[in-house]
C-alpha positions in Angstrom: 323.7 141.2 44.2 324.9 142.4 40.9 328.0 141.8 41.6 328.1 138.2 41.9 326.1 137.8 38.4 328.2 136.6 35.8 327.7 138.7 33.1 330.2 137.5 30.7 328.5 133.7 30.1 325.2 135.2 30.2 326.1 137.6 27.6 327.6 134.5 25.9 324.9 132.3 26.2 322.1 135.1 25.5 324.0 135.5 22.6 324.0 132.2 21.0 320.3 132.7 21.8 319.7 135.5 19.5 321.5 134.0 16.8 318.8 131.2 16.7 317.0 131.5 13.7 317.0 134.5 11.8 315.7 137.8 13.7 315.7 139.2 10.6 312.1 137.7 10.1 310.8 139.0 13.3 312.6 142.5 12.9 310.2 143.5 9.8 307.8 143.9 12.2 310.0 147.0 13.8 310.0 149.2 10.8 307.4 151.6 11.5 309.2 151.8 14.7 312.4 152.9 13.7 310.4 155.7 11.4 308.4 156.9 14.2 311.8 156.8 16.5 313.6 158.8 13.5 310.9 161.3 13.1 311.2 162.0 17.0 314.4 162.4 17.2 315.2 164.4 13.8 319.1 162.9 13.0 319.8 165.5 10.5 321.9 165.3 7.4 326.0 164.5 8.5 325.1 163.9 11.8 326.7 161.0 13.3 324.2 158.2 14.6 325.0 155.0 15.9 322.2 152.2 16.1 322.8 149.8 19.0 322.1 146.1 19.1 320.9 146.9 15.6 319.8 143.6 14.3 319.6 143.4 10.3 320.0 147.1 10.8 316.7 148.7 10.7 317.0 151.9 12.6 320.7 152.2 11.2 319.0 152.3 7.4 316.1 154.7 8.1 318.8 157.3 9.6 320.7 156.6 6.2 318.3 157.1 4.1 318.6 160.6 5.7 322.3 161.3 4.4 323.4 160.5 8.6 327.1 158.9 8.9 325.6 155.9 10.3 326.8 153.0 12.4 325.1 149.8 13.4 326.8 147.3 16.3 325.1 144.2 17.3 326.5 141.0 18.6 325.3 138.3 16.4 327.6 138.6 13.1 324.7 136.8 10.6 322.8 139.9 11.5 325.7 142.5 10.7 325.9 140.5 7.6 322.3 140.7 6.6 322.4 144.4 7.6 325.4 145.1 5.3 323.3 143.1 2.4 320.3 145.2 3.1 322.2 148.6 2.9 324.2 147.2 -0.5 320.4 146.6 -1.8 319.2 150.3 -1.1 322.7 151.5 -2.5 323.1 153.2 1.4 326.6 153.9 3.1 326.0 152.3 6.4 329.0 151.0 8.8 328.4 147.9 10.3 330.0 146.2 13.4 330.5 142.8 15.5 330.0 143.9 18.8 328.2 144.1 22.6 326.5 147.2 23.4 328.0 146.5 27.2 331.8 147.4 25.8 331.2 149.4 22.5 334.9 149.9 20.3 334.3 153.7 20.5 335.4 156.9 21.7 334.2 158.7 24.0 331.8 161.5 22.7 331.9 159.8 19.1 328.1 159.9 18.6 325.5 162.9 17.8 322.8 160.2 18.5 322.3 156.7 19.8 319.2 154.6 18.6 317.7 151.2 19.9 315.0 149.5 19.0 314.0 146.4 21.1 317.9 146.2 21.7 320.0 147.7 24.0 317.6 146.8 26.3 318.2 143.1 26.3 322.2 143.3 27.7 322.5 141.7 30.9 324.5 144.2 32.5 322.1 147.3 32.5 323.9 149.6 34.2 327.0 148.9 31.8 324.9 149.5 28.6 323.6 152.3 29.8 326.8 153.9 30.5 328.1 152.5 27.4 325.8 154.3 25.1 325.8 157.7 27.6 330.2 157.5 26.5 329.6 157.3 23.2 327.4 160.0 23.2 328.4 163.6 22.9 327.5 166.3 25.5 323.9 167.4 24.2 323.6 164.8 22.2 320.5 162.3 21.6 318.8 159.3 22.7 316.2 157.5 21.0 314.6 153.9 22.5 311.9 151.6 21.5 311.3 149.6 23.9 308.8 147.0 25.1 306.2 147.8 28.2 305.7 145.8 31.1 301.9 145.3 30.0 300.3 145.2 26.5 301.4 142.6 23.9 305.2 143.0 24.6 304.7 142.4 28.3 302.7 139.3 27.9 304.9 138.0 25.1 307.8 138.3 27.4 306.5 136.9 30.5 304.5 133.6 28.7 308.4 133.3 27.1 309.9 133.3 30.7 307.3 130.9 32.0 308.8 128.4 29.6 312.2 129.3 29.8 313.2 131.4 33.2 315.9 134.2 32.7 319.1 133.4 34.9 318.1 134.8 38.7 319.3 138.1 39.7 319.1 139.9 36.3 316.6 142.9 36.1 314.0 142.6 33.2 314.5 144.1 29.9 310.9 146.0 30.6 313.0 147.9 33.0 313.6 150.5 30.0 309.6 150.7 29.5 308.9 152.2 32.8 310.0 156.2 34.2 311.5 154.6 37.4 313.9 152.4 35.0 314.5 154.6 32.4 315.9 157.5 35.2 317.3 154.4 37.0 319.5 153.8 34.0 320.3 157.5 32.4 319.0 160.2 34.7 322.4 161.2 36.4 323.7 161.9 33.0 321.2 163.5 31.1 319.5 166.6 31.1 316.1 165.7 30.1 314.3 162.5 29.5 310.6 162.2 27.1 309.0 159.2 27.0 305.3 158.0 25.8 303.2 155.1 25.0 303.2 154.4 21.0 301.1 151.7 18.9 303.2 149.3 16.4 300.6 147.3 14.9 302.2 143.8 13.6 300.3 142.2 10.7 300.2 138.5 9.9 298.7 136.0 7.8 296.4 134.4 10.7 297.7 134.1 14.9 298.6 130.9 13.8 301.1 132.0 10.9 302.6 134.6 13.7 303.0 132.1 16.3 304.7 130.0 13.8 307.0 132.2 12.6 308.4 133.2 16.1 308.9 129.7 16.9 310.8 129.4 13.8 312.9 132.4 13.7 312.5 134.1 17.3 315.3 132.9 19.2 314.2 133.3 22.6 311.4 131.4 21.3 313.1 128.7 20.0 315.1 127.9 22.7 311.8 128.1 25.3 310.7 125.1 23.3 313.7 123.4 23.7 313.3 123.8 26.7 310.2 123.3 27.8 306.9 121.4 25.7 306.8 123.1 22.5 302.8 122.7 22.0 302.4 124.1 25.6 304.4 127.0 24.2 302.6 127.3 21.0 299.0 127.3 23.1 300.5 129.9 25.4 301.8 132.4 22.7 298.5 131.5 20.5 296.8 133.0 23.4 298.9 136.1 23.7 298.3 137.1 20.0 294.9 136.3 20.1 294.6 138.9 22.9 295.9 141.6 20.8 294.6 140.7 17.4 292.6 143.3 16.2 291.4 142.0 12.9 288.2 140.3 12.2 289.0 138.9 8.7 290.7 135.9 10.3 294.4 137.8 9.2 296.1 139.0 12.8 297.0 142.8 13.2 298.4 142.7 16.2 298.5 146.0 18.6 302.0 146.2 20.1 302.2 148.9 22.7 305.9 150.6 23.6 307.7 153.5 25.0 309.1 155.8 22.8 311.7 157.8 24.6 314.2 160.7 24.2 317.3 161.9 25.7 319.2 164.3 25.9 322.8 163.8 27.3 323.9 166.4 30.0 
């Protein structure tokens, strides 16, 4: 079936979804992520790590901050820009790129590690990305993902999203990368080892309704579901969803994000 997908407009027009609004707001959210990815995998000082889909470059920074050569890639060029602004503030050498993780403008064995954070793991084309970031990626080299779940706040986030606005038919999920089966699916063949377990991100907001509002304003994906569908029946749906996970009592929302953490090691 995969080969009668389309991948190049639905890379096209997933892109023009993520540079809705300004995922920089969402990606704060993702710090303690990228230090509890870092930490895992150890990039040491001089190593050369390249952060995929990066965003406004959060896992590209925290590797920087530990004297890495770093490169970010993503797609979306407002991001590269605000990821470049970000490094310039925290007076970091960090190379930033325009670019899709499903054809990446390097070498072959040009990496020590590749990092993702809620990235990679939204190309289209899988199996591409995958091998994509397995080229890149020296013999022995590592892999670090953070990556949403199929259940847990991610899950549920992802799913009330599609209810509103159904991905194009015949694409597998991005949760994919959050389950064993997937994850040696997609980089088993080419790896020697693969280490993956369940890690809290908690999220903190204002009140559910101030993190609702704030993914409808800046969360592409949910922005264009509520073009696409009724916005208040959206807003309801994700209220719901955050409510679920809030943890706090105070009327704030801390907000218990469940992923996988995983590591790999290239063959």
């Amino acid at each position: 079936m995969s080969d009668s997908i389309d991948y190049e407009t639905i890379t096209a027009v997933q892109q023009g979804t993520w540079a809705t609004g300004d995922f920089h707001q969402i990606a704060r959210q993702n710090v303690c992520m990228a230090e509890a990815l870092c930490d895992v995998v150890d990039p040491h000082p001089g190593e050369r790590v390249l952060d995929i889909a990066c965003g406004s470059g959060t896992a590209a920074l925290v590797a920087a901050r530990r004297y890495c050569e770093v490169t970010g890639i993503d797609y979306v060029p407002e991001l590269i820009e605000r990821a470049r602004q970000r490094a310039k503030a925290d007076d970091l050498e960090v190379e930033f790129d325009v670019g899709d993780a499903q054809d990446l403008p390097y070498p072959d064995d040009s990496f020590d590690v590749v990092l993702s954070i809620y990235g990679v793991q939204f190309a289209p084309d899988q199996k591409r990305a995958a091998q994509e970031m397995l080229r890149v990626l020296r013999p022995g080299g590592r892999i670090g993902l953070a990556t949403p779940i199929p259940e847990g706040w991610s899950g549920d986030f992802f799913a009330t999203n599609a209810k509103h606005m159904p991905p194009p038919p015949g694409l597998n999920p991005p949760l994919r990368w959050g389950t064993d089966n997937g994850l040696e699916e997609l980089l088993g063949k080419d790896t020697r080892s693969i280490q993956s377990e369940k890690r809290t991100a908690w999220q903190y907001y204002r009140s559910v309704d101030h993190a609702v509002g704030l993914f409808l304003a800046y969360f592409g994906p949910a922005i264009r579901a509520s073009e696409n569908s009724d916005k208040e029946a959206l807003r309801q749906d994700l209220n719901e969803v955050f409510e679920r996970y809030n943890r706090a009592s105070d009327g704030t929302a801390i907000v218990e994000n469940t992923y996988y953490l995983t590591v790999g090691v290239r063959a």
